[in-house]
Backbone as JSON Lines, residues from 0, in Angstrom:
{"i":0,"aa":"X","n":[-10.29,-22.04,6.61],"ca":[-9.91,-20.67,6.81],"c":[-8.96,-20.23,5.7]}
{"i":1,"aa":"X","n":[-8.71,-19.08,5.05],"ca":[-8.2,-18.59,4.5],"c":[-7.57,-17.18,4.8]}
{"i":2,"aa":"X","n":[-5.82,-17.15,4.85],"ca":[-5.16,-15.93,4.52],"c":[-5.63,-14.8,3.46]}
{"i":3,"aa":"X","n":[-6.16,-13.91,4.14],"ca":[-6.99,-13.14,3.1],"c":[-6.71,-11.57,3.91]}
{"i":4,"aa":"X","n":[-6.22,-10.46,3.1],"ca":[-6.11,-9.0,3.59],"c":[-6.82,-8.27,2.58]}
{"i":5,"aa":"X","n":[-7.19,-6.99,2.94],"ca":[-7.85,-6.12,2.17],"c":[-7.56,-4.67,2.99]}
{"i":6,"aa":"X","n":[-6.68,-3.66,1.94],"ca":[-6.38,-2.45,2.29],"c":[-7.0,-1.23,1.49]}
{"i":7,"aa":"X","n":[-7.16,-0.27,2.05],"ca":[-7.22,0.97,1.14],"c":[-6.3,1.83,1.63]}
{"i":8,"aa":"X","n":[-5.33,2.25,0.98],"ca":[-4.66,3.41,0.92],"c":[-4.21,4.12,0.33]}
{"i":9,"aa":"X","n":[-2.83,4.93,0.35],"ca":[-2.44,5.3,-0.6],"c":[-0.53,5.4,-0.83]}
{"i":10,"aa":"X","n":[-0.48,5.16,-1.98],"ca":[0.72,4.79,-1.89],"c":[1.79,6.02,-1.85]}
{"i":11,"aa":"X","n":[2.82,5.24,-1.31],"ca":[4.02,6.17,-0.21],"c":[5.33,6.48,-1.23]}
{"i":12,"aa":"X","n":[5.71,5.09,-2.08],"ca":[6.86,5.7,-3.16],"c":[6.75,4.9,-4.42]}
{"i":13,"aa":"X","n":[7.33,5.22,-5.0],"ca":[6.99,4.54,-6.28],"c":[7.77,3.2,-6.82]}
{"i":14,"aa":"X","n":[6.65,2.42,-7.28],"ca":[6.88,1.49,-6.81],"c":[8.25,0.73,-7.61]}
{"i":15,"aa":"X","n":[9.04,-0.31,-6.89],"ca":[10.35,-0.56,-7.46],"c":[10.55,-1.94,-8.25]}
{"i":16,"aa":"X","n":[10.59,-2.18,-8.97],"ca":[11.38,-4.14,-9.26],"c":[11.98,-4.38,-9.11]}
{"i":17,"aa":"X","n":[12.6,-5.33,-8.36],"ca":[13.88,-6.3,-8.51],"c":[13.27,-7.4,-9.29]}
{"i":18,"aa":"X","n":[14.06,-8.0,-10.07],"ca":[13.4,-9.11,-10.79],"c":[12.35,-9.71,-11.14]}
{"i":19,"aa":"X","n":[11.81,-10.37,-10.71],"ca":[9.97,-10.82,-10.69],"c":[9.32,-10.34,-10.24]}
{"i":20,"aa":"X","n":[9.92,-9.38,-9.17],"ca":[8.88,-8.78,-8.17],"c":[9.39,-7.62,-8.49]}
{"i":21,"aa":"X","n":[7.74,-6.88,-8.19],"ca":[7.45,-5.34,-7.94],"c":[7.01,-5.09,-6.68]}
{"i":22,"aa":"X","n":[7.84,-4.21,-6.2],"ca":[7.44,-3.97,-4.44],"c":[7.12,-2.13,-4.39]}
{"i":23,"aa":"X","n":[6.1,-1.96,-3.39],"ca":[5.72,-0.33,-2.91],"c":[5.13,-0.19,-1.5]}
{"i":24,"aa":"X","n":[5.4,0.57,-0.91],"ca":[4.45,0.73,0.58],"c":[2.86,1.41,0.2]}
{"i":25,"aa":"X","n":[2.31,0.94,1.28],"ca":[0.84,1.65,0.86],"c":[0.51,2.03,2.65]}
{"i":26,"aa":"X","n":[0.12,3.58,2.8],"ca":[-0.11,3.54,3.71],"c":[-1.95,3.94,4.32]}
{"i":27,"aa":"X","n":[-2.38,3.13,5.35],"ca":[-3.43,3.14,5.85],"c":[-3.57,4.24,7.39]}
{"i":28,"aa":"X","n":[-4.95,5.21,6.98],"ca":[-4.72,5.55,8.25],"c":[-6.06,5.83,9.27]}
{"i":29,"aa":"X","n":[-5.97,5.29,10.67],"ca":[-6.83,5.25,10.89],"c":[-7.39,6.02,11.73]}
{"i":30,"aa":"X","n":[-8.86,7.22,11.96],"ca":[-9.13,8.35,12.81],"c":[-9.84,7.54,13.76]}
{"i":31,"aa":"X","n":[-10.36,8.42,14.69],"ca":[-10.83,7.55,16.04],"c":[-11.04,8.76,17.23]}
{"i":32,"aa":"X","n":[-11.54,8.91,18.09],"ca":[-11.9,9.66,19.28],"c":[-11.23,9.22,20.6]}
{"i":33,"aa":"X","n":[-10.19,9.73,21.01],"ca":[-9.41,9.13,22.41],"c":[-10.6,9.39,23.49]}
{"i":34,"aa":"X","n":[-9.97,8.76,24.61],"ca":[-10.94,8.8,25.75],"c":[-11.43,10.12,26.42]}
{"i":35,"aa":"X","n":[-10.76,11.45,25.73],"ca":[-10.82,12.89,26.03],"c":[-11.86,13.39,25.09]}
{"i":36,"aa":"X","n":[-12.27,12.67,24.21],"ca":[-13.49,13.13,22.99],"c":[-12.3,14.16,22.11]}
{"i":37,"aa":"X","n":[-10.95,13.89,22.09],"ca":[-9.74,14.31,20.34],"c":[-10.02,13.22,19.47]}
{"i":38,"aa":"X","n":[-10.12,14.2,18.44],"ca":[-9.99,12.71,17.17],"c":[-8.08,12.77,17.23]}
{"i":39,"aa":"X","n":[-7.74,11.82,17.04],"ca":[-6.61,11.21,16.8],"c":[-6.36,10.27,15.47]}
{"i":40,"aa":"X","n":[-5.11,10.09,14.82],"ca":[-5.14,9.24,13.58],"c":[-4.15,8.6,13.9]}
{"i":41,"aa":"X","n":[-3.75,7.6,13.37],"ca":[-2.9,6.72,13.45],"c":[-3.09,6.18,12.05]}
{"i":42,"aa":"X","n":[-1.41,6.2,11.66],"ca":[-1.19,5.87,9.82],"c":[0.0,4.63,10.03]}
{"i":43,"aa":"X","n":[-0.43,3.74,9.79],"ca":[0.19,2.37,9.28],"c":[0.98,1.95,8.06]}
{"i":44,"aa":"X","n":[2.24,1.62,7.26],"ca":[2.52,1.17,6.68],"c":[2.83,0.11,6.19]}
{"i":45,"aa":"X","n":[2.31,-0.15,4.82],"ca":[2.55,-1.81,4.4],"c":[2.9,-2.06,3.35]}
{"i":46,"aa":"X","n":[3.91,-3.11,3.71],"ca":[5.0,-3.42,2.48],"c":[3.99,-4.65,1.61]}
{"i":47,"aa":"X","n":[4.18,-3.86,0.12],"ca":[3.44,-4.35,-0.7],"c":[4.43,-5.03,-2.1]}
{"i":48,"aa":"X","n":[3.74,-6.67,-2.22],"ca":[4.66,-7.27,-3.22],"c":[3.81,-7.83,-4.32]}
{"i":49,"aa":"X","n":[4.68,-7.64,-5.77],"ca":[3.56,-8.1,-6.45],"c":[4.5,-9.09,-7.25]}
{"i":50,"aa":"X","n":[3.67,-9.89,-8.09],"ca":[4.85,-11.01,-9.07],"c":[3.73,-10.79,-10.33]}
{"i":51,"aa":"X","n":[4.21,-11.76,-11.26],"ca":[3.45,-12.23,-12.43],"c":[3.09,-10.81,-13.33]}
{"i":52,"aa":"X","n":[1.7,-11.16,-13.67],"ca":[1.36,-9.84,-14.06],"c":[0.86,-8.67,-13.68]}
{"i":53,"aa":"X","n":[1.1,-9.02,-12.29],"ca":[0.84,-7.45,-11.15],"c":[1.98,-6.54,-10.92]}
{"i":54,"aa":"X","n":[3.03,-7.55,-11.3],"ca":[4.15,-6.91,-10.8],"c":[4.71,-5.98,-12.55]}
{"i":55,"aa":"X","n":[4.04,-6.59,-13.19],"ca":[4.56,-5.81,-14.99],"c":[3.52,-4.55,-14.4]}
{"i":56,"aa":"X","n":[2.53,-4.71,-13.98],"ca":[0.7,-3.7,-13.69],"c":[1.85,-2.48,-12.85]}
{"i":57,"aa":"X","n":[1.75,-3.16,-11.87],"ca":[2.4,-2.09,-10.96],"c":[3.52,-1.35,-11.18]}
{"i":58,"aa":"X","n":[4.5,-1.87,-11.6],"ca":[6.07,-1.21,-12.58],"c":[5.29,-0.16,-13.62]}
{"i":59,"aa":"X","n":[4.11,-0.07,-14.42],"ca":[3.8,0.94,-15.6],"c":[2.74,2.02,-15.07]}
{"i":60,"aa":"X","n":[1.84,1.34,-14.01],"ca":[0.79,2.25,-13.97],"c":[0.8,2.71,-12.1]}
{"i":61,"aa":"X","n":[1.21,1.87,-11.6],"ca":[1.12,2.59,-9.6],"c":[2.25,4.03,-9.89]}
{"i":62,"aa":"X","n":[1.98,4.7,-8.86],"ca":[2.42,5.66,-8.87],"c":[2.26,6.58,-6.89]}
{"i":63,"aa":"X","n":[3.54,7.14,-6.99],"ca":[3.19,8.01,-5.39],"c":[1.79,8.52,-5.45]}
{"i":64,"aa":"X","n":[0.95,8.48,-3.95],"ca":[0.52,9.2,-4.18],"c":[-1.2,8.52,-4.26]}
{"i":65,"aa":"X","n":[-1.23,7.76,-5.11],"ca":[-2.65,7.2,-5.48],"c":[-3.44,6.84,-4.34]}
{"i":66,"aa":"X","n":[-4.48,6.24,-4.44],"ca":[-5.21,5.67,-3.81],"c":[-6.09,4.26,-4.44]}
{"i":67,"aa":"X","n":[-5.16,3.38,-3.78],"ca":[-5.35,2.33,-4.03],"c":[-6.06,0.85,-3.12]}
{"i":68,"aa":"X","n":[-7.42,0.29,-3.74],"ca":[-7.66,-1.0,-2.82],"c":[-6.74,-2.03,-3.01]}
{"i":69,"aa":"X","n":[-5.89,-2.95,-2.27],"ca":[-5.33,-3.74,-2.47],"c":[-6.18,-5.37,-1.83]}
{"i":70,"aa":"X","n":[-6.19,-5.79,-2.09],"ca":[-6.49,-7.66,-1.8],"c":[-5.24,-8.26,-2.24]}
{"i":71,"aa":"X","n":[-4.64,-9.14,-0.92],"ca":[-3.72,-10.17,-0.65],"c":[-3.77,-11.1,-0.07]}
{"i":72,"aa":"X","n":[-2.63,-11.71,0.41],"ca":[-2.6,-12.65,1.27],"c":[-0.92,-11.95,2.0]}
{"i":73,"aa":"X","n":[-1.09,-12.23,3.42],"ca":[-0.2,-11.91,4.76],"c":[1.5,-12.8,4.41]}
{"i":74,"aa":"X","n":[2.72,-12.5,4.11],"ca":[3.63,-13.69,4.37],"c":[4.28,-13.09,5.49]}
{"i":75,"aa":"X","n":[4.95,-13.7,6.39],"ca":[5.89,-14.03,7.44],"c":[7.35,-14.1,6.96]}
{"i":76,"aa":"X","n":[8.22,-13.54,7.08],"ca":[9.33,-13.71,6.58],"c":[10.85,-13.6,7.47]}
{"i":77,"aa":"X","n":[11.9,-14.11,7.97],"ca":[12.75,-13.23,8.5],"c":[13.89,-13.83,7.89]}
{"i":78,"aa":"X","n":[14.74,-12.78,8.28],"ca":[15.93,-12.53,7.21],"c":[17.14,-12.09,8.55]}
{"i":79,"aa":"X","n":[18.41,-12.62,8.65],"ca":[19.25,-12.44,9.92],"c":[18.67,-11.86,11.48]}
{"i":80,"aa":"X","n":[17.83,-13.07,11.59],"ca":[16.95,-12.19,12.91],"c":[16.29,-11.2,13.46]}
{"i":81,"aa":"X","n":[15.66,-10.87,12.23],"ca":[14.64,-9.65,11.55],"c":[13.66,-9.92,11.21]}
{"i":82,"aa":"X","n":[12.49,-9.91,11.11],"ca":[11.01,-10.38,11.12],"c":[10.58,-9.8,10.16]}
{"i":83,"aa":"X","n":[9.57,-9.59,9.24],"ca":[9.26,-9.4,8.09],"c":[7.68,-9.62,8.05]}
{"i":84,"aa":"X","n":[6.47,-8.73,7.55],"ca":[5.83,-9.08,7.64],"c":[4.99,-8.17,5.91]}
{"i":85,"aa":"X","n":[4.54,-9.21,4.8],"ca":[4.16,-8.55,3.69],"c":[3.25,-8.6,3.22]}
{"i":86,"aa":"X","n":[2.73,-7.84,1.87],"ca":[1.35,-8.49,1.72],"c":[1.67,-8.57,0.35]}
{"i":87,"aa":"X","n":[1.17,-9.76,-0.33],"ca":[1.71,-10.31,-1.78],"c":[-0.24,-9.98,-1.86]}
{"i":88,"aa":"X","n":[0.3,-9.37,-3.28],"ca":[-1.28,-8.92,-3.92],"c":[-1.79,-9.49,-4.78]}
{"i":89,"aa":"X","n":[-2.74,-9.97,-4.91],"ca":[-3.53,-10.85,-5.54],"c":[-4.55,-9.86,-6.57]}
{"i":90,"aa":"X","n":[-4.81,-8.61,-6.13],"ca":[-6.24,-7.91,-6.61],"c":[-5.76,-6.2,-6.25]}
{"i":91,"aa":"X","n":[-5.57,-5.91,-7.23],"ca":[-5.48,-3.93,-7.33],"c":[-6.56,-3.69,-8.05]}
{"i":92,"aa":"X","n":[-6.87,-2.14,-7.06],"ca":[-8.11,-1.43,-7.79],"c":[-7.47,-0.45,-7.59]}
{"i":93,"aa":"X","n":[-7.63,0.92,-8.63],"ca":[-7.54,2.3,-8.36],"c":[-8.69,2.51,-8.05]}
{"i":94,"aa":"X","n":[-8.47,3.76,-6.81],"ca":[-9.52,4.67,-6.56],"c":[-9.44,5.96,-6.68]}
{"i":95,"aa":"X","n":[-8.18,6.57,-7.54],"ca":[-8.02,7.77,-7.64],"c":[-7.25,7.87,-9.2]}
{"i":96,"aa":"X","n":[-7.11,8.58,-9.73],"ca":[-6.54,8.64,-11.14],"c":[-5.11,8.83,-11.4]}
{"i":97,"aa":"X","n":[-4.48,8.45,-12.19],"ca":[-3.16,9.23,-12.25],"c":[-3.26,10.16,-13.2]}
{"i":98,"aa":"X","n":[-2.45,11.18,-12.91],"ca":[-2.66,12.31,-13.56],"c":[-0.93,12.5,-14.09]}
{"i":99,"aa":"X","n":[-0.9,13.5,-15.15],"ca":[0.42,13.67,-16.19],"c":[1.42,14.51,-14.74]}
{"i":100,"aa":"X","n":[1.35,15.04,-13.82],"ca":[2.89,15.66,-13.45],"c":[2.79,14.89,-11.97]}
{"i":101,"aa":"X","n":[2.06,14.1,-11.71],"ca":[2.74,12.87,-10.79],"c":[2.2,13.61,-9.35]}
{"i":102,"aa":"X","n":[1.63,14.53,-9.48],"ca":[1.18,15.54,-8.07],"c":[-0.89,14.52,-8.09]}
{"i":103,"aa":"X","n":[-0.71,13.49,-7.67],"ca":[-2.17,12.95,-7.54],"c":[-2.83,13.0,-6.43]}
{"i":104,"aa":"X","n":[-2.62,13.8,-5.78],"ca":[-3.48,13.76,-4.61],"c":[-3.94,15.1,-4.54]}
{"i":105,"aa":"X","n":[-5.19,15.54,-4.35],"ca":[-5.71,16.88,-3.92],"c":[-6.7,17.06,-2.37]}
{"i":106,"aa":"X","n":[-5.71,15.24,-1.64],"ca":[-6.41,15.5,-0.65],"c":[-5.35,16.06,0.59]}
{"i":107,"aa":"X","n":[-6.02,17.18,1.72],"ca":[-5.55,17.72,2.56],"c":[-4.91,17.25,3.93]}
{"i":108,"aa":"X","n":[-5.2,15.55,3.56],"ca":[-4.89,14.75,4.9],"c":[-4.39,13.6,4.35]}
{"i":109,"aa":"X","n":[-3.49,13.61,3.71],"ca":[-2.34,12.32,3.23],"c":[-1.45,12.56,4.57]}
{"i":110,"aa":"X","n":[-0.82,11.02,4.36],"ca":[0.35,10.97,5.86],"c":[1.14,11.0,5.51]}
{"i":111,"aa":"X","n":[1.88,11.66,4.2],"ca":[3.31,11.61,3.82],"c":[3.47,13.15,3.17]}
């Protein structure tokens, strides 16, 4: 078996470094029909970490806003009795472009 995630979303802030690592949220959201026949959405956020040369990738070119596939793997983490749950990225794809004044989205149903 293998630890293996795969997201599409779009990202929430831009993304930050501390040292080796480059970290950003990406959020997922999901529509659906409640038991009344409403569509309903529900938008998820996920803390996204990168190292090596994802994390130089992500520091020059991620940006608010995008739409991005991510492939990772899940870590577990806690920190003073606080639980932690991340996704270290292995595989970025853009699915949307960046554009020069940082306004990249022209879609009408972002969750931020």
């Amino acid at each position: 078996m293998k630890n293996q995630v795969s997201l599409i979303g779009r990202v929430g802030k831009e993304p930050m470094r501390n040292g080796s690592v480059t970290s950003f949220n990406l959020a997922t959201t999901e529509k659906y029909k409640d038991k009344n026949g409403e569509w309903k959405e529900v938008t998820d956020w996920h803390n996204i970490s990168c190292f090596g040369n994802y994390a130089d990738f992500a520091e020059k070119h991620i940006t608010k806003g995008q739409l991005l596939s991510i492939d990772g793997k899940i870590k577990y983490s806690e920190k003073d009795g606080k639980y932690y749950t991340n996704i270290v990225a292995t595989n970025i794809l853009f699915l949307s472009k960046k554009n020069n004044d940082n306004n990249n989205n022209t879609d009408d149903d972002l969750p931020f």
